[in-house]
C-alpha positions in Angstrom: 0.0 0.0 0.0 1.2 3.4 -0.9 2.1 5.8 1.5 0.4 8.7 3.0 3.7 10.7 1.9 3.2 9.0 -1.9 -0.7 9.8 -2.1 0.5 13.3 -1.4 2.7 14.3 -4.0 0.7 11.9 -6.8 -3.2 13.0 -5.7 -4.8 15.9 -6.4 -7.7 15.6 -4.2 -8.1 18.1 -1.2 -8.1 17.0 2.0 -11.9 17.1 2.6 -12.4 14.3 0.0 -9.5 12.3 1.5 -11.6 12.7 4.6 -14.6 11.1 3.0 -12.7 8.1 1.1 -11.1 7.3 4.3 -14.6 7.0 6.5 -15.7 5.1 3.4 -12.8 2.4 3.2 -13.4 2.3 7.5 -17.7 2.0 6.9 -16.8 -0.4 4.5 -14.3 -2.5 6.4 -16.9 -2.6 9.5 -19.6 -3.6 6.8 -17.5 -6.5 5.9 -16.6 -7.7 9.8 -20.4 -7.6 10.5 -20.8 -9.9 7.1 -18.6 -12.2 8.5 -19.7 -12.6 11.7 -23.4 -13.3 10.3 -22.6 -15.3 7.5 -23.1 -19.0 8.1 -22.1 -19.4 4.1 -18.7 -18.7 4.3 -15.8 -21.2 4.7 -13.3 -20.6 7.3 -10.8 -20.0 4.8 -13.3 -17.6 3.1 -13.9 -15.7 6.1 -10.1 -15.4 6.4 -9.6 -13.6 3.0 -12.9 -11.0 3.9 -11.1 -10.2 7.1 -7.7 -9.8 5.2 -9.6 -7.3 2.9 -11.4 -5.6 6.3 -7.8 -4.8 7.9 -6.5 -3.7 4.5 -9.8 -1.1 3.9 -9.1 0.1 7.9 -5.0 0.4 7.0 -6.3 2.8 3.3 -8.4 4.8 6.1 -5.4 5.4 8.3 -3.4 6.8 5.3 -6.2 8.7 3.9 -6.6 10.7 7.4 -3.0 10.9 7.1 -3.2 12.2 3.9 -6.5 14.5 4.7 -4.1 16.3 7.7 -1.4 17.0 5.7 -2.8 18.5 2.3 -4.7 20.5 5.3 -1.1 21.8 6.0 -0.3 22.6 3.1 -3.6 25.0 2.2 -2.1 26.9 5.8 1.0 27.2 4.7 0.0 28.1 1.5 -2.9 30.7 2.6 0.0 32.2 5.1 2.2 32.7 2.0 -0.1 33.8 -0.4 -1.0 36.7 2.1 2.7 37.6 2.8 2.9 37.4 -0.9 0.3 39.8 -2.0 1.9 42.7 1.1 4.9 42.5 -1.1 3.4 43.1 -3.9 1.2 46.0 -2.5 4.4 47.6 -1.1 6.3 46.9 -4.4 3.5 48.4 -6.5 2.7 51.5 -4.1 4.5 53.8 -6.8 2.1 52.4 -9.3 -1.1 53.8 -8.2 -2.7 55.6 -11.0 -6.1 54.8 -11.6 -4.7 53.4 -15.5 -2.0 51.8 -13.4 -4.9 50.2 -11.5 -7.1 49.4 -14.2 -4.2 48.1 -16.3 -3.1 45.7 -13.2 -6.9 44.4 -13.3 -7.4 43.8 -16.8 -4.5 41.8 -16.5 -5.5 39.5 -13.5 -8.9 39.4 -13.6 -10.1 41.4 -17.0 -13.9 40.1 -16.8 -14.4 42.1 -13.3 -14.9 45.1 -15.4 -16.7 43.7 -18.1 -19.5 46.0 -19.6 -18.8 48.1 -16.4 -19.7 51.9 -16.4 -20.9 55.0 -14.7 -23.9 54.8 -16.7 -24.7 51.1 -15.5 -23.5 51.0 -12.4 -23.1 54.5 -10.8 -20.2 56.4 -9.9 -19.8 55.1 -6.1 -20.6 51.3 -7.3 -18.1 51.7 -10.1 -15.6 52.5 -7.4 -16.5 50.0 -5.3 -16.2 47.5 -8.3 -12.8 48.7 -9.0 -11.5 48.6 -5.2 -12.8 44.7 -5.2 -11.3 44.0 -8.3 -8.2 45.5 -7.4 -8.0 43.4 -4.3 -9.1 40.3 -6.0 -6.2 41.1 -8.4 -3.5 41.2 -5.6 -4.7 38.5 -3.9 -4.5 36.1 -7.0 -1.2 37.3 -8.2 0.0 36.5 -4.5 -1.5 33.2 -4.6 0.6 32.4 -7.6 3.8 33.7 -6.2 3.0 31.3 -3.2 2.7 28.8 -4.9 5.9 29.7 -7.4 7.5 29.7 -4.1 6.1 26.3 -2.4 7.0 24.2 -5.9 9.2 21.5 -4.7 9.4 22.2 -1.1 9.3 19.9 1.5 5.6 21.0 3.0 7.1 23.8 5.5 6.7 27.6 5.1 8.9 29.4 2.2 11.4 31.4 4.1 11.6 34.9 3.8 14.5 35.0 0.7 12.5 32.5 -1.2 9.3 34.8 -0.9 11.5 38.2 -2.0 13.5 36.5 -4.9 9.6 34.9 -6.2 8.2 38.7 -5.4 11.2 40.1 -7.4 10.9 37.9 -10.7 7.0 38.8 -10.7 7.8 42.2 -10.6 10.5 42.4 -13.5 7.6 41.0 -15.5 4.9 43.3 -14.1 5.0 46.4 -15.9 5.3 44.9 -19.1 2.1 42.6 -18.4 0.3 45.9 -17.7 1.3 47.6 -20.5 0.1 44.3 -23.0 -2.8 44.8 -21.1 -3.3 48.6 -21.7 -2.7 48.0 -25.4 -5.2 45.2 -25.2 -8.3 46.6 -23.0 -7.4 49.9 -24.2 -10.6 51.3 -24.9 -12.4 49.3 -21.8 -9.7 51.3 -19.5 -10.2 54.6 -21.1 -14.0 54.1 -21.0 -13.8 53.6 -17.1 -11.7 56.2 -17.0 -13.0 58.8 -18.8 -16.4 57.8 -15.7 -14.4 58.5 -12.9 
């Protein structure tokens, strides 16, 4: 039987349904104990193979709790560096806080926020409000990738610091040009919400 340490790096399953496939391998193990105690047709030697198979579902459930605690590990880890992440970024693109620098940073991340999104159909304090979230949302994914950029063939503990800056400082040597393809591209969406504001 694989390990819980294998499952890890070869499943892609999140620790919730590892959770569930283990109960299922330990309700089905107990199904198949009750079976054999009731069952007057099996042989002794029959009986022996069912209970092989019980202990082997119980030993799958072990590893898949195993397996459930430590992808939920590595969703901590990775929330905590995702966060640290996107400060960086924040403090890194402080100096690039013009509403076009703004816009241009969103309609690179996340460019169907402000899809069909104006003054006229939204109002001037919702528009806002739409940007703001959309600017956040756009921070916070671009830090999740860096976490993750980060993470990539670790060992499941925290990125240390140095890791975190030299990801934070590759992102950034691509991030102006990014904003300017996506000026050039969403041009006339960006002008549009600006020309509302």
């Amino acid at each position: 039987m694989k390990s819980a340490k294998d499952l890890v790096s070869s499943s892609l399953y999140g620790p919730d349904a590892h959770k569930r496939m283990g109960a299922n391998f330990k309700r089905l193990a107990g199904g198949i104990r009750n079976v054999i105690k009731s069952g007057e047709e099996f042989s002794t030697d029959d009986a022996k193979i069912l209970a092989k198979a019980a202990d082997l579902l119980e030993q799958a459930s072990g590893v898949r709790a195993s397996v459930a605690k430590i992808r939920s590990q590595e969703i901590k880890i990775r929330d905590t560096a995702a966060k640290q992440c996107e400060r960086m970024l924040r403090d890194a693109l402080a100096s690039r806080s013009s509403p076009r620098d703004q816009l241009s940073l969103i309609f690179w991340q996340v460019p169907f926020m402000m899809e069909g999104k104006s003054v006229e159909s939204r109002g001037a304090e919702q528009l806002r409000r739409d940007i703001q979230y959309a600017l956040d949302l756009s921070f916070t994914h671009l830090g999740d990738e860096c976490a993750r950029e980060a993470m990539r063939g670790g060992d499941g503990r925290p990125p240390a610091d140095s890791a975190l800056k030299e990801v934070i400082n590759r992102a950034m040597e691509k991030v102006p040009q990014k904003m300017a393809e996506a000026y050039t591209r969403h041009q006339a969406a960006i002008q549009a919400v600006l020309a509302t504001l």
